[in-house]
mmCIF file of the N, C-alpha and C atoms, coordinates in Angstrom:
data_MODEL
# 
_entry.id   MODEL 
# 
loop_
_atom_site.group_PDB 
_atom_site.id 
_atom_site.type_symbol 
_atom_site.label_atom_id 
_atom_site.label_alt_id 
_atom_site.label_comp_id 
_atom_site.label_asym_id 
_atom_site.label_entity_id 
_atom_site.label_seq_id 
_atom_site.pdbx_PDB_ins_code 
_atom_site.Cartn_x 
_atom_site.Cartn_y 
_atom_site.Cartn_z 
_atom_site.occupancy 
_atom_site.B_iso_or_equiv 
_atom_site.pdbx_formal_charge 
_atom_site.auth_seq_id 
_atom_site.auth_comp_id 
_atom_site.auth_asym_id 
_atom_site.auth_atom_id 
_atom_site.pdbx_PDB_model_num 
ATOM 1   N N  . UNK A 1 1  ? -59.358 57.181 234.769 1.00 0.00 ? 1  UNK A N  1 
ATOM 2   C CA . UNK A 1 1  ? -59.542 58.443 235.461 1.00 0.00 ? 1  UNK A CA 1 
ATOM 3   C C  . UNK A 1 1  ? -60.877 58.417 236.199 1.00 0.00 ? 1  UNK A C  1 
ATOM 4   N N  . UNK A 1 2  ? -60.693 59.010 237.389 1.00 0.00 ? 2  UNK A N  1 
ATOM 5   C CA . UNK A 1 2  ? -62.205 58.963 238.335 1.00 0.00 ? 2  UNK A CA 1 
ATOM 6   C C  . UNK A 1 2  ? -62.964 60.227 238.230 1.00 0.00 ? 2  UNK A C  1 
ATOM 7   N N  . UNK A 1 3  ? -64.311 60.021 237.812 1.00 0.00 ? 3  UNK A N  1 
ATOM 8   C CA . UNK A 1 3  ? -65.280 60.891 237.716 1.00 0.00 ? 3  UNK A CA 1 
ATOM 9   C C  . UNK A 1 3  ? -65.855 61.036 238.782 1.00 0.00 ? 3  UNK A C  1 
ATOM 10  N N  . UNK A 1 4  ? -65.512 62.917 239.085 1.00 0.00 ? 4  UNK A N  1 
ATOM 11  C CA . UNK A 1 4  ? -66.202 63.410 240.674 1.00 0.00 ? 4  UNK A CA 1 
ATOM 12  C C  . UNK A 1 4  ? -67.449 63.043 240.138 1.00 0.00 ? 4  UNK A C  1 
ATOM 13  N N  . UNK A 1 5  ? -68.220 63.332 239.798 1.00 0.00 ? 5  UNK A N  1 
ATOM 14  C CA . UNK A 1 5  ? -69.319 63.711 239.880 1.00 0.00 ? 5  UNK A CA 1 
ATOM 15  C C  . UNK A 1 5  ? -70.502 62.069 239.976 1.00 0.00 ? 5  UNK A C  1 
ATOM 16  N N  . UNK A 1 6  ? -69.284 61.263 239.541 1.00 0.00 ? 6  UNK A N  1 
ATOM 17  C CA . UNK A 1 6  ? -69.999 60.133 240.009 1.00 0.00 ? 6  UNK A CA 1 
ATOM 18  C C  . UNK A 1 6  ? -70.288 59.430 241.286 1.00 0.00 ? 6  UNK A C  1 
ATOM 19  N N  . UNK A 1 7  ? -69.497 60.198 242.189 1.00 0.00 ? 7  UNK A N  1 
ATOM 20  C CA . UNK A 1 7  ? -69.350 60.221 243.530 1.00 0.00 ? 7  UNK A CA 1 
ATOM 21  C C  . UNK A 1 7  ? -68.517 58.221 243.939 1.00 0.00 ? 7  UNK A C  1 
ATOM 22  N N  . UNK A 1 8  ? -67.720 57.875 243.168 1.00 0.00 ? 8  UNK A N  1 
ATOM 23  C CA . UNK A 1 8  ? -67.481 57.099 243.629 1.00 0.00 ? 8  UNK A CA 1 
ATOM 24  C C  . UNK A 1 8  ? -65.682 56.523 243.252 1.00 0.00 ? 8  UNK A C  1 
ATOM 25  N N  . UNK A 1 9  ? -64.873 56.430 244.345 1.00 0.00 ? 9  UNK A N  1 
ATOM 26  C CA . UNK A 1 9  ? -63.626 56.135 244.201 1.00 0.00 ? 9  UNK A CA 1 
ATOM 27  C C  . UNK A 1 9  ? -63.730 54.244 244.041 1.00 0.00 ? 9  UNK A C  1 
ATOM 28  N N  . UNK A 1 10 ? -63.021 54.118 242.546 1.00 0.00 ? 10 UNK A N  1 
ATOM 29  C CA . UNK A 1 10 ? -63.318 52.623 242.332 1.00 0.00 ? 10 UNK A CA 1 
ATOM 30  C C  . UNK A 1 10 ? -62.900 51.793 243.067 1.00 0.00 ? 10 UNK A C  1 
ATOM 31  N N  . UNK A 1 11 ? -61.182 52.444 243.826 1.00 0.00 ? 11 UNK A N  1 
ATOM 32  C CA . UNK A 1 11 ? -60.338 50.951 244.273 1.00 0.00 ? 11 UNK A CA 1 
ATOM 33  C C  . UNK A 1 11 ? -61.044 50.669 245.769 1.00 0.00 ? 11 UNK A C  1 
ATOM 34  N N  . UNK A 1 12 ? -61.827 52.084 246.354 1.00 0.00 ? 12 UNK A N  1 
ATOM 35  C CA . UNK A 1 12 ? -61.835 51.858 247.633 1.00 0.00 ? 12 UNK A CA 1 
ATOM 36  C C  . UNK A 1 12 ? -63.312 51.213 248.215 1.00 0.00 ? 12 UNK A C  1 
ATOM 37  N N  . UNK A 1 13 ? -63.438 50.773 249.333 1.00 0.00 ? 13 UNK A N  1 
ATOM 38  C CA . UNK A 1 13 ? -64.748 49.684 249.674 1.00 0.00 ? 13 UNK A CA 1 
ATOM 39  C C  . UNK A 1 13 ? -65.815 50.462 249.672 1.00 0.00 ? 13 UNK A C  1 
ATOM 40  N N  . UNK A 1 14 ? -66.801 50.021 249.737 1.00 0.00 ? 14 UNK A N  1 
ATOM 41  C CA . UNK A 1 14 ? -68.112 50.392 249.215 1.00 0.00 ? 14 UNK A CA 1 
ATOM 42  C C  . UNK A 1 14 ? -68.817 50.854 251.036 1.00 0.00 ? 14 UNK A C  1 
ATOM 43  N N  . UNK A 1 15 ? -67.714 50.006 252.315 1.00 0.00 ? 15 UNK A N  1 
ATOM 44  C CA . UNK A 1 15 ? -68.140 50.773 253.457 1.00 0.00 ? 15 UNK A CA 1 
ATOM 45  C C  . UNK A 1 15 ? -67.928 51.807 253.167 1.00 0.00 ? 15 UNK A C  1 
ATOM 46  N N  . UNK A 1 16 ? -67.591 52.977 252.922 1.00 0.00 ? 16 UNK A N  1 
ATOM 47  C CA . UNK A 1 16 ? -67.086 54.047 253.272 1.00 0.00 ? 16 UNK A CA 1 
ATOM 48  C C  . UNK A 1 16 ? -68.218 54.700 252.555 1.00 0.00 ? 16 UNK A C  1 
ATOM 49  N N  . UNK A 1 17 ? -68.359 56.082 253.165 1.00 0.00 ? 17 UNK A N  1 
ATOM 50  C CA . UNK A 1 17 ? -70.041 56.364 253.088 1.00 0.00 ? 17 UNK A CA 1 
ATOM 51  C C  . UNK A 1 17 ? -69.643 57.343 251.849 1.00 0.00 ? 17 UNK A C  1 
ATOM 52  N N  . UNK A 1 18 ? -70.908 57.510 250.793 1.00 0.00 ? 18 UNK A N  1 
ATOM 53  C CA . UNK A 1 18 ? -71.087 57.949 249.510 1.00 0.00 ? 18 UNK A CA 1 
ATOM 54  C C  . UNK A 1 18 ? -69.832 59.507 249.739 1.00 0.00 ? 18 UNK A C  1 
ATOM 55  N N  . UNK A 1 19 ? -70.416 60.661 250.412 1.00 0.00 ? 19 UNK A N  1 
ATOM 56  C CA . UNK A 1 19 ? -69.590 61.865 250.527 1.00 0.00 ? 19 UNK A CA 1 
ATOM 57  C C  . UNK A 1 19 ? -68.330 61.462 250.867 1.00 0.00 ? 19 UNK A C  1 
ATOM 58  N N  . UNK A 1 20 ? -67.888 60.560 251.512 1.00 0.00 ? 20 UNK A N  1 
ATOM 59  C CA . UNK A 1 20 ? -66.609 60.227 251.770 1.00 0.00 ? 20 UNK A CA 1 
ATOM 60  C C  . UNK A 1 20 ? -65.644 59.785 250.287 1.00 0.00 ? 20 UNK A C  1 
ATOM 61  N N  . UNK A 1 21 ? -66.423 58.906 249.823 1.00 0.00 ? 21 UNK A N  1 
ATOM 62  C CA . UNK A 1 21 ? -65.956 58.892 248.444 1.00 0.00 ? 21 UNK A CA 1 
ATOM 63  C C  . UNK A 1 21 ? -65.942 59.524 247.125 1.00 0.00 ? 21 UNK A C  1 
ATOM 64  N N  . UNK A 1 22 ? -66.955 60.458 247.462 1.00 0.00 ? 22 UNK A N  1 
ATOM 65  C CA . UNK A 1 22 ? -66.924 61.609 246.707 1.00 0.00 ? 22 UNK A CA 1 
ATOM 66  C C  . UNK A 1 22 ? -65.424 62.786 246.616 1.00 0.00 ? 22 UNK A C  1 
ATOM 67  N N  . UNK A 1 23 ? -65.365 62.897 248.105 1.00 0.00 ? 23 UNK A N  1 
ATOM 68  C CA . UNK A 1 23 ? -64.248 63.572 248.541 1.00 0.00 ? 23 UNK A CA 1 
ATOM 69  C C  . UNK A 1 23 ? -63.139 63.477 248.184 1.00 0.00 ? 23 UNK A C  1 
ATOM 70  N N  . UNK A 1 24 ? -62.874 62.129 248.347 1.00 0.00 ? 24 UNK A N  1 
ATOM 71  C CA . UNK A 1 24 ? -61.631 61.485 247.591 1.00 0.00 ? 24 UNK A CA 1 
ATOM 72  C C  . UNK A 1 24 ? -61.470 61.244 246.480 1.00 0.00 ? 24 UNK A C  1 
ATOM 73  N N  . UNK A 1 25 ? -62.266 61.429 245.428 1.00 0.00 ? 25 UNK A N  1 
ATOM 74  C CA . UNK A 1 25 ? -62.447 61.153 243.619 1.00 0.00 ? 25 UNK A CA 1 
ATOM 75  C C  . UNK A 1 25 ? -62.190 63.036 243.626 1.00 0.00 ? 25 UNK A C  1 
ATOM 76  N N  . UNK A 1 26 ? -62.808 64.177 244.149 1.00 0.00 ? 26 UNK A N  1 
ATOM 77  C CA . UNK A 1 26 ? -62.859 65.245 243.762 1.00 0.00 ? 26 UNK A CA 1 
ATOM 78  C C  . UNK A 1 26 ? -61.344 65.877 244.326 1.00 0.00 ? 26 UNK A C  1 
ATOM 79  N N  . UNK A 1 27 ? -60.810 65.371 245.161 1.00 0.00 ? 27 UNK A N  1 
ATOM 80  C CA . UNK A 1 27 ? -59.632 65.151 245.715 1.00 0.00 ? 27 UNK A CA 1 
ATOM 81  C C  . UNK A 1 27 ? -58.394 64.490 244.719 1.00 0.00 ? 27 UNK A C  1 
ATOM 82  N N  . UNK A 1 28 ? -58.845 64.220 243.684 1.00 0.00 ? 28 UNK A N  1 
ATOM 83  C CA . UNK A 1 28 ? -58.159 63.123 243.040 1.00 0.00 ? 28 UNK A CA 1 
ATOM 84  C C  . UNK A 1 28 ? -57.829 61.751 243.535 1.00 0.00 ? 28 UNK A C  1 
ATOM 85  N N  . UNK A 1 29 ? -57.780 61.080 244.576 1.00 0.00 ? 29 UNK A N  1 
ATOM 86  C CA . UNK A 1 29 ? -57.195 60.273 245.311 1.00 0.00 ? 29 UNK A CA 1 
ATOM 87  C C  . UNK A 1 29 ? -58.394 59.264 244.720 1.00 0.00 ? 29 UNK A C  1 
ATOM 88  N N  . UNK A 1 30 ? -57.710 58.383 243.787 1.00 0.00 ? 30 UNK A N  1 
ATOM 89  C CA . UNK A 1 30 ? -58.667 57.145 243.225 1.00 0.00 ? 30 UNK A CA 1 
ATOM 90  C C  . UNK A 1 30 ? -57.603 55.610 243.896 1.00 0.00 ? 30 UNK A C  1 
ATOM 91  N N  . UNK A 1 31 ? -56.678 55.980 244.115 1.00 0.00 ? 31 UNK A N  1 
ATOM 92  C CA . UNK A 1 31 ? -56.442 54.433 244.327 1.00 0.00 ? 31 UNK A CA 1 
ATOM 93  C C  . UNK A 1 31 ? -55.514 54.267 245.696 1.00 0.00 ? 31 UNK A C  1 
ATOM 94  N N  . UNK A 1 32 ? -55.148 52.935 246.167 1.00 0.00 ? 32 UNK A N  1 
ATOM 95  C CA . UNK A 1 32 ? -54.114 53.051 247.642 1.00 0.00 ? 32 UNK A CA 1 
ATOM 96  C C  . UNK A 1 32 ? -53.024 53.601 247.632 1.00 0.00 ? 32 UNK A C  1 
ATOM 97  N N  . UNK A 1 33 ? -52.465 53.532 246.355 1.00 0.00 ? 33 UNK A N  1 
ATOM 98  C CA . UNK A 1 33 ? -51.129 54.218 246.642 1.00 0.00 ? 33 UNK A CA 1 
ATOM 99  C C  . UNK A 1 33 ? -51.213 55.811 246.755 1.00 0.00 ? 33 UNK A C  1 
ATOM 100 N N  . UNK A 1 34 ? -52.051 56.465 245.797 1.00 0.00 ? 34 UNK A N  1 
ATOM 101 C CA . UNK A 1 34 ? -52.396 58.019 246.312 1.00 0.00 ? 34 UNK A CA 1 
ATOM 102 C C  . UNK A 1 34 ? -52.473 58.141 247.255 1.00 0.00 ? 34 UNK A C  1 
ATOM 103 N N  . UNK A 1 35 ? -53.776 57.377 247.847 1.00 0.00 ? 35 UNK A N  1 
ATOM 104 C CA . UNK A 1 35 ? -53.747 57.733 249.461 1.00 0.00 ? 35 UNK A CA 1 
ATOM 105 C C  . UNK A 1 35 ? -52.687 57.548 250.226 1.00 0.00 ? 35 UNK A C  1 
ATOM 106 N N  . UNK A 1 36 ? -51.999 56.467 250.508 1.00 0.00 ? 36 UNK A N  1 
ATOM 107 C CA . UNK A 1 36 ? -51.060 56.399 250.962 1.00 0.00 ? 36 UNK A CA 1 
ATOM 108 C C  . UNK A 1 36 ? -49.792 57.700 251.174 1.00 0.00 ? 36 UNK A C  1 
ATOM 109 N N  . UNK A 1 37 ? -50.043 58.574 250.670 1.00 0.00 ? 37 UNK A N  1 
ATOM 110 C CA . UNK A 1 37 ? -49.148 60.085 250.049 1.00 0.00 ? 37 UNK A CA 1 
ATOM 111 C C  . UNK A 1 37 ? -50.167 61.518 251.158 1.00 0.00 ? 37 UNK A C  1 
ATOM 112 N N  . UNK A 1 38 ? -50.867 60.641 251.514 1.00 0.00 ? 38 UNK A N  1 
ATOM 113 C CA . UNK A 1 38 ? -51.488 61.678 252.117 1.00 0.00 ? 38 UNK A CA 1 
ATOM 114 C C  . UNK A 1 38 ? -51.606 61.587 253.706 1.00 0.00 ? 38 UNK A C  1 
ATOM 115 N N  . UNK A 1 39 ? -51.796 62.388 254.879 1.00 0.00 ? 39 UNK A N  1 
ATOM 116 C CA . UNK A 1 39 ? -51.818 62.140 256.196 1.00 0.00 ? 39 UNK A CA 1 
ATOM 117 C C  . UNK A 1 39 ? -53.167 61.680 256.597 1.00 0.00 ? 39 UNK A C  1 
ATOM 118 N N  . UNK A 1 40 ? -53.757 61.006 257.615 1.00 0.00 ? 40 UNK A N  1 
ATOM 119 C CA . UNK A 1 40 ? -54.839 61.009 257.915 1.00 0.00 ? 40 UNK A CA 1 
ATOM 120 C C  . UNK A 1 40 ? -55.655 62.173 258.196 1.00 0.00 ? 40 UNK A C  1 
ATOM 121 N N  . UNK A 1 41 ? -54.811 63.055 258.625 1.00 0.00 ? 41 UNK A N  1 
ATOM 122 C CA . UNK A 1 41 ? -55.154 64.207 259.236 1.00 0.00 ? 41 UNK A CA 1 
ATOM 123 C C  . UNK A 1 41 ? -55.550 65.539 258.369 1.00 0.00 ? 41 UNK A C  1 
ATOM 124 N N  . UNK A 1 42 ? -54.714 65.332 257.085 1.00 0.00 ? 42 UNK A N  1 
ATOM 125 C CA . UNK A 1 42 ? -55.212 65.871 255.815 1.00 0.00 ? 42 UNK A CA 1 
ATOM 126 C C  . UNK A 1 42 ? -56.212 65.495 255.575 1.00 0.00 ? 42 UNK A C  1 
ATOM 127 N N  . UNK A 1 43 ? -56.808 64.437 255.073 1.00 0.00 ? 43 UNK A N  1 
ATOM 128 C CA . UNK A 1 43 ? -57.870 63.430 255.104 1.00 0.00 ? 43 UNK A CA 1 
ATOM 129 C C  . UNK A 1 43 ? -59.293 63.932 255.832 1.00 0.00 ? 43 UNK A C  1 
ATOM 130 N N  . UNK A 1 44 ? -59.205 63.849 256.937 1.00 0.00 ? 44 UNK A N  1 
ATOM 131 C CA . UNK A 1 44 ? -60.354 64.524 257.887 1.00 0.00 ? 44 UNK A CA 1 
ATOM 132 C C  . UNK A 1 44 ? -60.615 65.955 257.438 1.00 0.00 ? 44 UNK A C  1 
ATOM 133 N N  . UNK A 1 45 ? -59.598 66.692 257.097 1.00 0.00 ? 45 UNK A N  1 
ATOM 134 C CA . UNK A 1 45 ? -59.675 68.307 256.488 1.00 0.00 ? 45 UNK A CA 1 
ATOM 135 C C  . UNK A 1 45 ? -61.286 68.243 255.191 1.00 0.00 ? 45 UNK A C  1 
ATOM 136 N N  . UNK A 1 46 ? -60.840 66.827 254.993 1.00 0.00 ? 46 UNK A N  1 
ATOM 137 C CA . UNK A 1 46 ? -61.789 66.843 253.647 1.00 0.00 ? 46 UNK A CA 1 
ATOM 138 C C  . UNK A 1 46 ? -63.337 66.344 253.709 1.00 0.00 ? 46 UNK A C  1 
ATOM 139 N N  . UNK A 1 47 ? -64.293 67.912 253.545 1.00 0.00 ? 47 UNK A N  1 
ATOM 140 C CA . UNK A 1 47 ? -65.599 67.419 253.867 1.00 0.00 ? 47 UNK A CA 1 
ATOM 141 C C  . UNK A 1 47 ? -65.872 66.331 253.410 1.00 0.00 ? 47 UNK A C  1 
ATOM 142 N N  . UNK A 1 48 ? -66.666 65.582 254.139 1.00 0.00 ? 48 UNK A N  1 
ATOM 143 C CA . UNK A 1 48 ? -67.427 64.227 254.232 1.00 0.00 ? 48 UNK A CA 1 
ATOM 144 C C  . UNK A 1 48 ? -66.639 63.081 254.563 1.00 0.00 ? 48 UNK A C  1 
ATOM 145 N N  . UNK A 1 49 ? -65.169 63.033 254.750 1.00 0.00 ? 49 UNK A N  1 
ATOM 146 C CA . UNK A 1 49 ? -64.538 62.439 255.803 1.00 0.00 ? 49 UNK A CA 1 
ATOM 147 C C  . UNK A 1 49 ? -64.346 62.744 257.268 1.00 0.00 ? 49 UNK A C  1 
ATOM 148 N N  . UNK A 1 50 ? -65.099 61.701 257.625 1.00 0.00 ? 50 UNK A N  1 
ATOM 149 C CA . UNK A 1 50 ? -64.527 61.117 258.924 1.00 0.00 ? 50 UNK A CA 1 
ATOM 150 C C  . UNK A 1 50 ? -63.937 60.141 259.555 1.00 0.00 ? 50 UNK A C  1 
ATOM 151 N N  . UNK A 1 51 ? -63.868 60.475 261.089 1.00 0.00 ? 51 UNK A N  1 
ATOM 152 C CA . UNK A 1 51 ? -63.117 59.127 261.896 1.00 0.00 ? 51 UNK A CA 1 
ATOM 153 C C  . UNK A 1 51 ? -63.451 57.736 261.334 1.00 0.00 ? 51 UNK A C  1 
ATOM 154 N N  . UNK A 1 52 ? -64.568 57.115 260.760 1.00 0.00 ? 52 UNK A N  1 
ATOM 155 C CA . UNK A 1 52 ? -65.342 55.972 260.774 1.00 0.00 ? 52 UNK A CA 1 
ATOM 156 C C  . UNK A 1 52 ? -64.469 55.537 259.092 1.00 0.00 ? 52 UNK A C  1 
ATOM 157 N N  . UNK A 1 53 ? -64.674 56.717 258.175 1.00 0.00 ? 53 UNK A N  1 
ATOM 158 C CA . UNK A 1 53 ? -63.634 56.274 257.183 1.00 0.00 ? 53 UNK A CA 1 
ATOM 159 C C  . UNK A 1 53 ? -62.315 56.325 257.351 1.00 0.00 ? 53 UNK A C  1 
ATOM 160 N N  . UNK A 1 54 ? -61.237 57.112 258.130 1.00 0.00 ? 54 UNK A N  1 
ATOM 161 C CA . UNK A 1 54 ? -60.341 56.767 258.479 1.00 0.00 ? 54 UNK A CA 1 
ATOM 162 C C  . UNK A 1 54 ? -59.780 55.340 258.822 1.00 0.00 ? 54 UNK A C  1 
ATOM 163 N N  . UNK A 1 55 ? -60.353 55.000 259.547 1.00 0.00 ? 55 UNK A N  1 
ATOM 164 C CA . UNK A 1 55 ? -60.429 53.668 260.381 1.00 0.00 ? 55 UNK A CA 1 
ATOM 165 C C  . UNK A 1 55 ? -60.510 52.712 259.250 1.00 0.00 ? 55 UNK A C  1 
ATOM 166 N N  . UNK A 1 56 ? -61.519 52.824 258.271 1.00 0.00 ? 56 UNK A N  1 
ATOM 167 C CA . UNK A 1 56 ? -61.891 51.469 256.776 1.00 0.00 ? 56 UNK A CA 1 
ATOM 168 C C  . UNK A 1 56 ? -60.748 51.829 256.180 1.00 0.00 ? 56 UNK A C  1 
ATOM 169 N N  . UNK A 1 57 ? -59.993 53.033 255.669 1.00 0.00 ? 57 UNK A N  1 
ATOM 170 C CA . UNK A 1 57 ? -58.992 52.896 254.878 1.00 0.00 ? 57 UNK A CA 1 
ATOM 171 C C  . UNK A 1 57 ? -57.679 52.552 255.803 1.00 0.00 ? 57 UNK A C  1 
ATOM 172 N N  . UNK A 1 58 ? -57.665 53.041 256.620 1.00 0.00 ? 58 UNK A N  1 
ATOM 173 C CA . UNK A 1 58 ? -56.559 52.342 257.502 1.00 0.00 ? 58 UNK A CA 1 
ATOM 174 C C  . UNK A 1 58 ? -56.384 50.979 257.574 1.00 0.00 ? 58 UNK A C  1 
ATOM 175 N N  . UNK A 1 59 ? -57.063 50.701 257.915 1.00 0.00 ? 59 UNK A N  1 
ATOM 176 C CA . UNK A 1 59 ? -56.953 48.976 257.631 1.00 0.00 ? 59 UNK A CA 1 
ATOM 177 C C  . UNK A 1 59 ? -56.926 48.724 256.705 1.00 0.00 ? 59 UNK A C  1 
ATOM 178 N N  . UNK A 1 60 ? -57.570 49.123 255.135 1.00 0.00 ? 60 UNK A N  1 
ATOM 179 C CA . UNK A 1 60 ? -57.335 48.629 253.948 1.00 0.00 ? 60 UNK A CA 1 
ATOM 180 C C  . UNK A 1 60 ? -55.614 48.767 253.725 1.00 0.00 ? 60 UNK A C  1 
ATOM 181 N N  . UNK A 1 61 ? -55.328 50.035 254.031 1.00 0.00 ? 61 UNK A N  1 
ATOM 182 C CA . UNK A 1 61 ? -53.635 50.479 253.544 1.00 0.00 ? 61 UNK A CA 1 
ATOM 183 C C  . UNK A 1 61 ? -52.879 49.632 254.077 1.00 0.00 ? 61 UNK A C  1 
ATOM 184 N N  . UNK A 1 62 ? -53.341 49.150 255.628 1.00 0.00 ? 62 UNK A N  1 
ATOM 185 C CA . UNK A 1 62 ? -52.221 47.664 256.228 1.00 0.00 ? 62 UNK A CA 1 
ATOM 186 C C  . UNK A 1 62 ? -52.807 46.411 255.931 1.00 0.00 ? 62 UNK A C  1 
ATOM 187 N N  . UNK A 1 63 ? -53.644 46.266 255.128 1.00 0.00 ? 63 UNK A N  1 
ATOM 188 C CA . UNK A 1 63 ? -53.799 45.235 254.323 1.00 0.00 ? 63 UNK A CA 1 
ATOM 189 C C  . UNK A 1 63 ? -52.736 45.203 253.039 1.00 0.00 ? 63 UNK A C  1 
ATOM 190 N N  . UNK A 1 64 ? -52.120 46.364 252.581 1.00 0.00 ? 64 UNK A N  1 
ATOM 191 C CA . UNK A 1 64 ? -51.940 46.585 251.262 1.00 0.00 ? 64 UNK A CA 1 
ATOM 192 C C  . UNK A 1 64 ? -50.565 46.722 251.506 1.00 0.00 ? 64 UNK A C  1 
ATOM 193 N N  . UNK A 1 65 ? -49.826 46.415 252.671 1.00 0.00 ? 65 UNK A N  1 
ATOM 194 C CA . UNK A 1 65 ? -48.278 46.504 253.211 1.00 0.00 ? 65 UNK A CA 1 
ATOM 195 C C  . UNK A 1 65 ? -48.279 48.357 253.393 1.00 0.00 ? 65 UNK A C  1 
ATOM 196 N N  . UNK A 1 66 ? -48.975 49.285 253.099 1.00 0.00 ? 66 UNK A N  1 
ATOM 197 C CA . UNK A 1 66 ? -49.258 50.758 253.203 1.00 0.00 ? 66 UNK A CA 1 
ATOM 198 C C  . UNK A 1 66 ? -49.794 51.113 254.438 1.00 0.00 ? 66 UNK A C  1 
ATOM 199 N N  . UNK A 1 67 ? -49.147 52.625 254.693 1.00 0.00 ? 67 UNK A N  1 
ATOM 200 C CA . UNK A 1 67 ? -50.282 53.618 255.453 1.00 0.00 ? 67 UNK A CA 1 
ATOM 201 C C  . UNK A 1 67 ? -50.147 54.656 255.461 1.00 0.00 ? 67 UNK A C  1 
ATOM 202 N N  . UNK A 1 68 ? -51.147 55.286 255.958 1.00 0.00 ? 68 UNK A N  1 
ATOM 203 C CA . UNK A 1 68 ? -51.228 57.191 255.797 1.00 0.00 ? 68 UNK A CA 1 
ATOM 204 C C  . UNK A 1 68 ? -49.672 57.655 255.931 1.00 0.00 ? 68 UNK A C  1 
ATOM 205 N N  . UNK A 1 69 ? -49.573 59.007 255.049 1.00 0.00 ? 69 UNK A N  1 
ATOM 206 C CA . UNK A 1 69 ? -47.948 59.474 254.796 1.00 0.00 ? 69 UNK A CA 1 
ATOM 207 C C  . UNK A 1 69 ? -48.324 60.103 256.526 1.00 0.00 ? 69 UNK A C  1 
ATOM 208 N N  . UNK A 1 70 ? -47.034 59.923 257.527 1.00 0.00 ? 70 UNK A N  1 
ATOM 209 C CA . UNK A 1 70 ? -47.352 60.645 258.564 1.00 0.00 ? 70 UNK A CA 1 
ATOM 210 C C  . UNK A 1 70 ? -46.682 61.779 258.971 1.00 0.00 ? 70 UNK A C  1 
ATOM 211 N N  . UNK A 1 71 ? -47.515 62.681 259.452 1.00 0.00 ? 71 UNK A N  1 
ATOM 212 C CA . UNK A 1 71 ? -47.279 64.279 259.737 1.00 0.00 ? 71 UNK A CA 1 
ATOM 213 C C  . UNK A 1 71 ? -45.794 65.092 260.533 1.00 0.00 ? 71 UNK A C  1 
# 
């Protein structure tokens, strides 16, 4: 289980800037396949995501045969 308050989602890269990963642990979203369930566009809704993390998990998810659930 991912601890918000540690500000850090384990599965995802260490580019993605601290609030961004915060967002996504307080979000629940700890691993690719969660995300994957979600839109990009949901995603951006969530303070401390942005375009720049979009883009790192995007490519991680088509690394992973995955991508954002789309709208």
């Amino acid at each position: 289980m991912t601890n918000p308050s540690s500000g850090t989602a384990p599965e995802f890269p260490s580019t993605i800037s601290k609030p961004a990963a915060r967002a996504l642990a307080i979000a629940g979203i700890s691993n690719f396949e969660q995300l994957s369930t979600h839109s990009a566009k949901e995603l951006l809704a969530l303070h401390g995501v942005g375009s720049n993390t979009i883009r790192i998990l995007g490519e991680e998810l088509a690394v992973r045969g995955l991508a954002f659930r789309i709208d």
